[in-house]
Backbone and ligand atoms as CSV (ligand in chain L), in Angstrom:
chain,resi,resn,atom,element,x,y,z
A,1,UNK,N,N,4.868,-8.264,22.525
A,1,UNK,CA,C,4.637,-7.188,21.564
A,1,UNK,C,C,3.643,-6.170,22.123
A,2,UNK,N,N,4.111,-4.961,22.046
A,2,UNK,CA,C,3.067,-3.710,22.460
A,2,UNK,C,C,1.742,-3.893,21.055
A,3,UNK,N,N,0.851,-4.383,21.517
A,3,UNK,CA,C,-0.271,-3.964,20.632
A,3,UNK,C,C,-0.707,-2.757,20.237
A,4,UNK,N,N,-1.032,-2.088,21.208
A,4,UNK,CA,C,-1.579,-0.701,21.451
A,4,UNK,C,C,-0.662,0.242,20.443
A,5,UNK,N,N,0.995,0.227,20.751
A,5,UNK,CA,C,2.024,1.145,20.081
A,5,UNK,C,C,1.455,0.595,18.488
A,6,UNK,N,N,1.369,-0.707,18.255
A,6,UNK,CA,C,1.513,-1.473,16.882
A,6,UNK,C,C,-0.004,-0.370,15.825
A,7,UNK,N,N,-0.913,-0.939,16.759
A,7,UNK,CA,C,-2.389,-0.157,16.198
A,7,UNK,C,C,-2.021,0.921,16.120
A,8,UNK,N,N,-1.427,1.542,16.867
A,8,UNK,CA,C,-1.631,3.504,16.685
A,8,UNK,C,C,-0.662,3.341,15.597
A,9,UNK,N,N,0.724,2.715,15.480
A,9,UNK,CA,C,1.168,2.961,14.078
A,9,UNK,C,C,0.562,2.807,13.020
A,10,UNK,N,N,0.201,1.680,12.927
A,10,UNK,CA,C,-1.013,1.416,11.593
A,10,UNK,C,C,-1.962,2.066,11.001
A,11,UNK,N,N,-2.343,3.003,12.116
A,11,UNK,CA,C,-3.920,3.880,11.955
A,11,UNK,C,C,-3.187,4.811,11.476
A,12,UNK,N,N,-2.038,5.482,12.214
A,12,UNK,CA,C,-1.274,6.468,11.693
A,12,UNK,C,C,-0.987,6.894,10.532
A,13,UNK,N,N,-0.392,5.435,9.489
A,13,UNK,CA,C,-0.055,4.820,8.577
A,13,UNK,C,C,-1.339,5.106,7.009
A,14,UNK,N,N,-2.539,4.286,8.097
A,14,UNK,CA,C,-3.826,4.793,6.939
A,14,UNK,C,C,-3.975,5.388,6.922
A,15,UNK,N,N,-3.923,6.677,7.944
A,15,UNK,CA,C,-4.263,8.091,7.474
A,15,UNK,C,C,-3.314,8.497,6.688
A,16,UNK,N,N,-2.471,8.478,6.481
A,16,UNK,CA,C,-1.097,8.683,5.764
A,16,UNK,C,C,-1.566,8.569,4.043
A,17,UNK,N,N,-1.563,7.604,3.976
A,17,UNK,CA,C,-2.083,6.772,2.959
A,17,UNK,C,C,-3.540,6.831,2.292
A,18,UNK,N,N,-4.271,7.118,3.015
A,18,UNK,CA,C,-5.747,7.394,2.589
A,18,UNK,C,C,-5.550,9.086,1.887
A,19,UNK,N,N,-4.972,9.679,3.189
A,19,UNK,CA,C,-4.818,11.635,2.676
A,19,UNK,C,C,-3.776,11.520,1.060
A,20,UNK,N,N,-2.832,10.695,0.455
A,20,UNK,CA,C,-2.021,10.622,0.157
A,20,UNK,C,C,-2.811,9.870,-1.858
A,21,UNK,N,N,-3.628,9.088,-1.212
A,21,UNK,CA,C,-4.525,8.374,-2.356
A,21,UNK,C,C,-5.534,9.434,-2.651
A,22,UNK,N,N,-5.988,9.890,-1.552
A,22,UNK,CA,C,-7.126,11.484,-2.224
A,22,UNK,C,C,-6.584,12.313,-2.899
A,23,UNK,N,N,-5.558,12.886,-2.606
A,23,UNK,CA,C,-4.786,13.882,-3.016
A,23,UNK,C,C,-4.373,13.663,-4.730
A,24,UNK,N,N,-4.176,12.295,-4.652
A,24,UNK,CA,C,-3.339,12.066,-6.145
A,24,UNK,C,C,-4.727,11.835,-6.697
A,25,UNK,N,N,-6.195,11.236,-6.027
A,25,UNK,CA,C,-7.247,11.307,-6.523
A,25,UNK,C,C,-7.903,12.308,-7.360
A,26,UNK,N,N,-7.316,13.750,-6.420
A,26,UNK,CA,C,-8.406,14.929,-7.111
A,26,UNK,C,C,-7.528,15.485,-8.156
A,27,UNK,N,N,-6.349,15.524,-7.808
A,27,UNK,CA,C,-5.298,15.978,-8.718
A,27,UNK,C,C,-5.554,15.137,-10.154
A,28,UNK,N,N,-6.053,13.922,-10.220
A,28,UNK,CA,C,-6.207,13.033,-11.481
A,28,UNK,C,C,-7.453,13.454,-11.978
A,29,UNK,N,N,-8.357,14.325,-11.083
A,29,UNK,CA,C,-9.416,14.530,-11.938
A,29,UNK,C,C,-9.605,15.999,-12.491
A,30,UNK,N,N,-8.331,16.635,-12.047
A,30,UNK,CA,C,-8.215,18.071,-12.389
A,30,UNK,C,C,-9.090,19.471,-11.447
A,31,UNK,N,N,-9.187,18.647,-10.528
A,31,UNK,CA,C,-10.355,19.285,-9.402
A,31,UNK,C,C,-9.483,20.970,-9.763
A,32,UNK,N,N,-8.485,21.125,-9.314
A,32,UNK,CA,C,-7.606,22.600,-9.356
A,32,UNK,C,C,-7.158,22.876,-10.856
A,33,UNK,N,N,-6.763,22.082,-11.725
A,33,UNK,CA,C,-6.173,22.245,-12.614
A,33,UNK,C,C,-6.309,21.806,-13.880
A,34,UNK,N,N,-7.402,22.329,-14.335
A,34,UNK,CA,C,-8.316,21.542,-15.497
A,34,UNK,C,C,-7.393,21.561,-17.299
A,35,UNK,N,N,-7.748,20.388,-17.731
A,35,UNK,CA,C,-7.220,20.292,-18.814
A,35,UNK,C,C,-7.036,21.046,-19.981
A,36,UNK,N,N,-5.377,21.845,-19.898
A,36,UNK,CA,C,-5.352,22.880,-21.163
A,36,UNK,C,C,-5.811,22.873,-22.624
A,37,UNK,N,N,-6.397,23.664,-22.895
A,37,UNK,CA,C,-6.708,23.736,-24.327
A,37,UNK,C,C,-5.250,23.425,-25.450
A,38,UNK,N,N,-4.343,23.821,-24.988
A,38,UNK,CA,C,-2.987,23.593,-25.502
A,38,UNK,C,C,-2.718,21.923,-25.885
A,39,UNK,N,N,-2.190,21.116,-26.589
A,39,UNK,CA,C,-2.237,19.881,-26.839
A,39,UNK,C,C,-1.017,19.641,-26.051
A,40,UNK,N,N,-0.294,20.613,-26.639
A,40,UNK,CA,C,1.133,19.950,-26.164
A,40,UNK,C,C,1.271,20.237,-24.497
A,41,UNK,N,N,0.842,21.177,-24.136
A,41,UNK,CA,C,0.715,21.290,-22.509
A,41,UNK,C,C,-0.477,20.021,-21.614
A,42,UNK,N,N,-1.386,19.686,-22.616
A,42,UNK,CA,C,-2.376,18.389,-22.324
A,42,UNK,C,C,-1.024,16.795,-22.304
A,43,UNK,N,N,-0.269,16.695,-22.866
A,43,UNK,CA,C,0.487,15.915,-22.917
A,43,UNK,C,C,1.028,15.756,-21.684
A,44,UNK,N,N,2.082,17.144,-21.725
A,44,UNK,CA,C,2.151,17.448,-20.199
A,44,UNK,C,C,1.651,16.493,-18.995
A,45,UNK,N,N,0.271,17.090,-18.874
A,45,UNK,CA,C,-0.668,16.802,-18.003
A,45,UNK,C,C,-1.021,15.558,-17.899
A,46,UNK,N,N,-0.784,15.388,-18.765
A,46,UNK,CA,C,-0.972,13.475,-19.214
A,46,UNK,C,C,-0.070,12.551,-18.654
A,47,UNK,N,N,1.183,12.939,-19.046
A,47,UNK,CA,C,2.702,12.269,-18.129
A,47,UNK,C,C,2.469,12.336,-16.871
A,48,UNK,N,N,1.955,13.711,-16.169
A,48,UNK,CA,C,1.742,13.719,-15.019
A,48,UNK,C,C,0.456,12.464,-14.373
A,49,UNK,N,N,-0.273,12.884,-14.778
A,49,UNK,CA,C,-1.529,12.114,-14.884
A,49,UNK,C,C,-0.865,10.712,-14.537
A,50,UNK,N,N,-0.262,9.814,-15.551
A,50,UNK,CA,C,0.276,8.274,-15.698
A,50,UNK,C,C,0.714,8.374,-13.685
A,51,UNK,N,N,2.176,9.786,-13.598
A,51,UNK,CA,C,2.247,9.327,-12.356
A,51,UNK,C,C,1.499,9.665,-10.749
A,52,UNK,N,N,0.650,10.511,-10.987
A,52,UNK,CA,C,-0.583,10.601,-9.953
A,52,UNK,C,C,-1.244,9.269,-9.439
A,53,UNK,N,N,-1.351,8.794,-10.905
A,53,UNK,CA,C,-2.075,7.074,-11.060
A,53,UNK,C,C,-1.136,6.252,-10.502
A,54,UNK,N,N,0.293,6.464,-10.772
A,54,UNK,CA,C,1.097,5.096,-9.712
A,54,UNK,C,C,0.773,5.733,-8.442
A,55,UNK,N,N,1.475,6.296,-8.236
A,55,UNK,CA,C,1.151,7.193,-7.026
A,55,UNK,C,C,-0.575,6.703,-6.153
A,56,UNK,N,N,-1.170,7.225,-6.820
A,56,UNK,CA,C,-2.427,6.897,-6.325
A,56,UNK,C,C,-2.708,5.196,-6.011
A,57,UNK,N,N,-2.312,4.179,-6.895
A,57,UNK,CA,C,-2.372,2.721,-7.271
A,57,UNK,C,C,-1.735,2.262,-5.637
A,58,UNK,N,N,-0.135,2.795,-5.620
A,58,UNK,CA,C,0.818,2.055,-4.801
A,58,UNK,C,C,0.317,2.604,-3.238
A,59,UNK,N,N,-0.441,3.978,-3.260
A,59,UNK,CA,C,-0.837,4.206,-1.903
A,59,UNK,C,C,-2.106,3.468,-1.609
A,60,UNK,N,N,-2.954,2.817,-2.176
A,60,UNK,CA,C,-4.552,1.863,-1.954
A,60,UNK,C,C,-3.575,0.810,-2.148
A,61,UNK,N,N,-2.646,0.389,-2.401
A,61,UNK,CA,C,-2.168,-1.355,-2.571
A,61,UNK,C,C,-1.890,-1.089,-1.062
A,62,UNK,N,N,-0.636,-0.118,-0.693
A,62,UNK,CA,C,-0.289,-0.580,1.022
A,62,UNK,C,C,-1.372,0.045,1.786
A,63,UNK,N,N,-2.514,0.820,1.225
A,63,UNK,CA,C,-3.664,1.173,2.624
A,63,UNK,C,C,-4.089,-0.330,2.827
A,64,UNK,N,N,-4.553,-1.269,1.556
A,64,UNK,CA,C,-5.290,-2.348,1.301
A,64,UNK,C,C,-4.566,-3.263,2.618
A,65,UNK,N,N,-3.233,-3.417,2.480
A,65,UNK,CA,C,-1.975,-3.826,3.652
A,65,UNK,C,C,-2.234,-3.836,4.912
A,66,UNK,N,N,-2.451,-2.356,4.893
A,66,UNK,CA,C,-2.462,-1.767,6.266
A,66,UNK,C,C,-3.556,-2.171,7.035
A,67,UNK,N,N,-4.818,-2.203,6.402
A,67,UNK,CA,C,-6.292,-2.399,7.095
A,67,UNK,C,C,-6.153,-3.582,6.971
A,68,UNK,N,N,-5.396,-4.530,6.207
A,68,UNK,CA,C,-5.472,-6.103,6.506
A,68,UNK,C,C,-4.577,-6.646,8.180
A,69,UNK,N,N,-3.691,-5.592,8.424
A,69,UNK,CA,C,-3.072,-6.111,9.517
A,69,UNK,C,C,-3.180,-5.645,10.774
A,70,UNK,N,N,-4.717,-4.271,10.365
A,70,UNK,CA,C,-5.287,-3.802,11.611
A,70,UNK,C,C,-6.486,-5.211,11.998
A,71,UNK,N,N,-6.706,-5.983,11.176
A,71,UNK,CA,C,-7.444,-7.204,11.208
A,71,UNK,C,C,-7.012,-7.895,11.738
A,72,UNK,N,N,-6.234,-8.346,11.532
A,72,UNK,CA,C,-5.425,-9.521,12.010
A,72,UNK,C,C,-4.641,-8.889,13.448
A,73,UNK,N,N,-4.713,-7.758,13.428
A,73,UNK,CA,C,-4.272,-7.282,14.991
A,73,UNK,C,C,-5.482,-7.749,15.584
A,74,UNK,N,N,-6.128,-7.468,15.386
A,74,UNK,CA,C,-7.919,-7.652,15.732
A,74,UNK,C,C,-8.237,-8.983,16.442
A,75,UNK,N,N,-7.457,-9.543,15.835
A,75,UNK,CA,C,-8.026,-11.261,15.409
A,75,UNK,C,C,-6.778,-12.133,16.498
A,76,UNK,N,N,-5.614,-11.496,16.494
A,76,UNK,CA,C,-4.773,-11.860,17.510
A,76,UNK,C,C,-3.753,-12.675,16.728
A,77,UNK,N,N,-4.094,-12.802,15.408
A,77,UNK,CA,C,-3.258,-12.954,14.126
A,77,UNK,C,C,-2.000,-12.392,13.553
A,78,UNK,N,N,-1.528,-11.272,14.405
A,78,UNK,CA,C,-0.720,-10.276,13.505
A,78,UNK,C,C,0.509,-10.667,13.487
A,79,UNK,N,N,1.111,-11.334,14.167
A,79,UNK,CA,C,2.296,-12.124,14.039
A,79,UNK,C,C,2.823,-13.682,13.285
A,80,UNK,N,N,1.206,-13.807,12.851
A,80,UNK,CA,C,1.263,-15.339,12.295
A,80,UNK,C,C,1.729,-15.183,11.109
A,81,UNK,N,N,2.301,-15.605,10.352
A,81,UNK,CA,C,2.511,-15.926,8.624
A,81,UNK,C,C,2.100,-16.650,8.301
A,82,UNK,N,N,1.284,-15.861,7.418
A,82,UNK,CA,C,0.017,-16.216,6.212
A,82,UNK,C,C,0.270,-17.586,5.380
A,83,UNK,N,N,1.608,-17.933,4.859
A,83,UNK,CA,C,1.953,-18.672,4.505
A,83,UNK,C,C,2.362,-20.030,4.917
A,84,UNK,N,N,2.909,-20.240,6.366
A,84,UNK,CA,C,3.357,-21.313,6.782
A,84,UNK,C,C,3.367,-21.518,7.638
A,85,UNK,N,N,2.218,-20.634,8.718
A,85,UNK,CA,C,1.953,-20.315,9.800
A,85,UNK,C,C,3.009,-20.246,11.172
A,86,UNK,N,N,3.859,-20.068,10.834
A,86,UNK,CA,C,4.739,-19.516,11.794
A,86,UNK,C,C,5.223,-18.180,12.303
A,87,UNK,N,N,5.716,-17.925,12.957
A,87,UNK,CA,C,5.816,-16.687,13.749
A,87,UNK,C,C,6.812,-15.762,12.496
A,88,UNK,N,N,6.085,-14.301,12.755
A,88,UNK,CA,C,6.983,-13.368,11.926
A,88,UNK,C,C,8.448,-13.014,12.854
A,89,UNK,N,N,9.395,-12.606,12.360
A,89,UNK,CA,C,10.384,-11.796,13.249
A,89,UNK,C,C,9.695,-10.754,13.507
A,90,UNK,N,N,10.152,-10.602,14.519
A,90,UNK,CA,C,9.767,-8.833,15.555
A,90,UNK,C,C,10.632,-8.066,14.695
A,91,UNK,N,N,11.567,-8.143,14.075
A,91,UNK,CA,C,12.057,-7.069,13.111
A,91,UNK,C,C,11.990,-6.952,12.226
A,92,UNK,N,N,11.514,-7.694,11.726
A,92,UNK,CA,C,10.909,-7.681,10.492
A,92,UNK,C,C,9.494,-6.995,10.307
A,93,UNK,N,N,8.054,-7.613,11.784
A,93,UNK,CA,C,7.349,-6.607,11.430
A,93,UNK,C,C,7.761,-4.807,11.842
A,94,UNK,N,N,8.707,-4.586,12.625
A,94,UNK,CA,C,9.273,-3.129,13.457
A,94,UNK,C,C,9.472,-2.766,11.767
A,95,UNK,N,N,10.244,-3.227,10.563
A,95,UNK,CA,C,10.727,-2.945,9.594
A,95,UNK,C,C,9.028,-2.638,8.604
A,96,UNK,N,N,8.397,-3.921,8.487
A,96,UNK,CA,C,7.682,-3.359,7.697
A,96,UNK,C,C,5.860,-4.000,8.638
A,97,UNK,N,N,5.486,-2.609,9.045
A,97,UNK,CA,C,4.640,-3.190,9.814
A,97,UNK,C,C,3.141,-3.727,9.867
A,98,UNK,N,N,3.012,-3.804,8.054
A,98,UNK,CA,C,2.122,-4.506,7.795
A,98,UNK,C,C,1.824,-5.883,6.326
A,99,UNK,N,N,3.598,-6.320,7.300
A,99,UNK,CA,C,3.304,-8.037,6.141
A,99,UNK,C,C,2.778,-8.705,6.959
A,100,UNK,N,N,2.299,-9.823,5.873
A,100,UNK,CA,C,1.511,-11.046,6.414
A,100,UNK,C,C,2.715,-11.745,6.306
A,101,UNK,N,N,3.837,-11.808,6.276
A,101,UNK,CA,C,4.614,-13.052,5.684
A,101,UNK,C,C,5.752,-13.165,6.627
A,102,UNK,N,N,6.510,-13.906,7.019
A,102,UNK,CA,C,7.563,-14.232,7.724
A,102,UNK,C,C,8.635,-14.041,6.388
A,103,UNK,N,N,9.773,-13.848,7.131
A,103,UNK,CA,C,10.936,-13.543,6.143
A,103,UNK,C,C,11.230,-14.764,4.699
A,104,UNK,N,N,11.058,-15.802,5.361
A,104,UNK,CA,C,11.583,-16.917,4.759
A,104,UNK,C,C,10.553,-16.911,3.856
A,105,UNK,N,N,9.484,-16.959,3.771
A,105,UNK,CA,C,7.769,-16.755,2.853
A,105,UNK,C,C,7.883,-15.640,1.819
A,106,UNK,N,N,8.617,-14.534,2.711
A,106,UNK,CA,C,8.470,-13.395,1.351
A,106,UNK,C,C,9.587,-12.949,0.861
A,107,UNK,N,N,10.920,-14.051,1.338
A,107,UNK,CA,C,11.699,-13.872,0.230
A,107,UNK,C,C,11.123,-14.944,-0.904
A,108,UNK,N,N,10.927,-16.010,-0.361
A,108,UNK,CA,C,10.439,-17.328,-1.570
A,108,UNK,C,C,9.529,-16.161,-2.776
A,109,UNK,N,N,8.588,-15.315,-2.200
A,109,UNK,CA,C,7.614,-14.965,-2.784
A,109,UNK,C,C,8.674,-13.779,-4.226
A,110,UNK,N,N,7.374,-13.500,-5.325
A,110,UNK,CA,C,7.872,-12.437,-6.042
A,110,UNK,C,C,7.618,-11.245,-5.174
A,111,UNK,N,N,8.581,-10.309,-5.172
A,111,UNK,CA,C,8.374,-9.084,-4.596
A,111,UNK,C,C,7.284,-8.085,-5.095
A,112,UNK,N,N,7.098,-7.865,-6.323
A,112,UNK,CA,C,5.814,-8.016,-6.706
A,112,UNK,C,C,5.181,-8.261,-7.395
A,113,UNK,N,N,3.702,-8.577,-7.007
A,113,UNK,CA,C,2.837,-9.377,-8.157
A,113,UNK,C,C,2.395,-8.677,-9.497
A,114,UNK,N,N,2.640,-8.645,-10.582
A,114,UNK,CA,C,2.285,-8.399,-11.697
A,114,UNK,C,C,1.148,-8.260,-12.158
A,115,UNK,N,N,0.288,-7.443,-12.775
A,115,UNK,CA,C,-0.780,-7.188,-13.956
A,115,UNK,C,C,-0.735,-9.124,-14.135
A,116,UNK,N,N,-1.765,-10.197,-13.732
A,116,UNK,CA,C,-2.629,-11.517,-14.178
A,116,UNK,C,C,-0.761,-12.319,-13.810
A,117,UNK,N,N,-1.154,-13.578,-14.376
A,117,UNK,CA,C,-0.564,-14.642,-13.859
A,117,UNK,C,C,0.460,-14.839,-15.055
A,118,UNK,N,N,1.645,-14.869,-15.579
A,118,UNK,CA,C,2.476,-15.718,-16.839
A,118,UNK,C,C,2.120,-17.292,-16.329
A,119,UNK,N,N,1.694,-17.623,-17.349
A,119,UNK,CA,C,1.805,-18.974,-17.759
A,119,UNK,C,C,0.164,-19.789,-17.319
A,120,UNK,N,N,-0.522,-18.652,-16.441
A,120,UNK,CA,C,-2.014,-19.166,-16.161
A,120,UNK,C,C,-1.561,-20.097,-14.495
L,1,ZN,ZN,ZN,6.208,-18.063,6.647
């Protein structure tokens, strides 16, 4: 595995992702576009608002990703799975290049984890 190519994607990736989480950051706080006196245009702004916030949420979940597998590049880890310690596919990480999981691990797994635990 090219390390070097792997890191520069990743870093690439957080910058991506970091510029991408600010952006929906300032936009959520109205830095340009402050909240109309109008109710019904505040509504508006509000819908928008909800999706700035996914937006903003889903880009810090995969930065959170990303800096975990510049670690584990780090660490000499980046191919291990987290789960059952065996080797990831090489196409699988080329596909997504910052799981911890080998294929067989994150299909078993939920694709994604939910707002707390059902059932505790
Ligand atoms: Zn596994």
């Amino acid at each position: 595995m090219e390390t070097d190519a792997v890191r520069e994607r990743l870093l690439k990736r957080r910058d991506e992702l970091r510029q991408r989480a600010s952006d929906a950051s300032a936009d959520l706080r109205h830095e340009a576009d402050p909240l109309s006196a109008d109710f019904a245009e505040q509504v508006t702004q509000r819908e928008n608002d909800d999706v700035l916030g996914a937006i903003s949420h889903s880009a810090r979940a995969e930065l959170q990703q990303v800096e975990a597998a510049l670690r584990r590049l780090a660490q000499g880890r980046y191919t291990t799975c987290a789960v059952c310690g065996g080797d990831i596919e090489p196409e699988r990480l080329a596909a997504v290049p910052y799981t911890d999981k080998c294929r067989a691990c994150a299909e078993g797994a939920r694709p994604m984890p939910g707002r707390g635990r059902p059932g505790g």
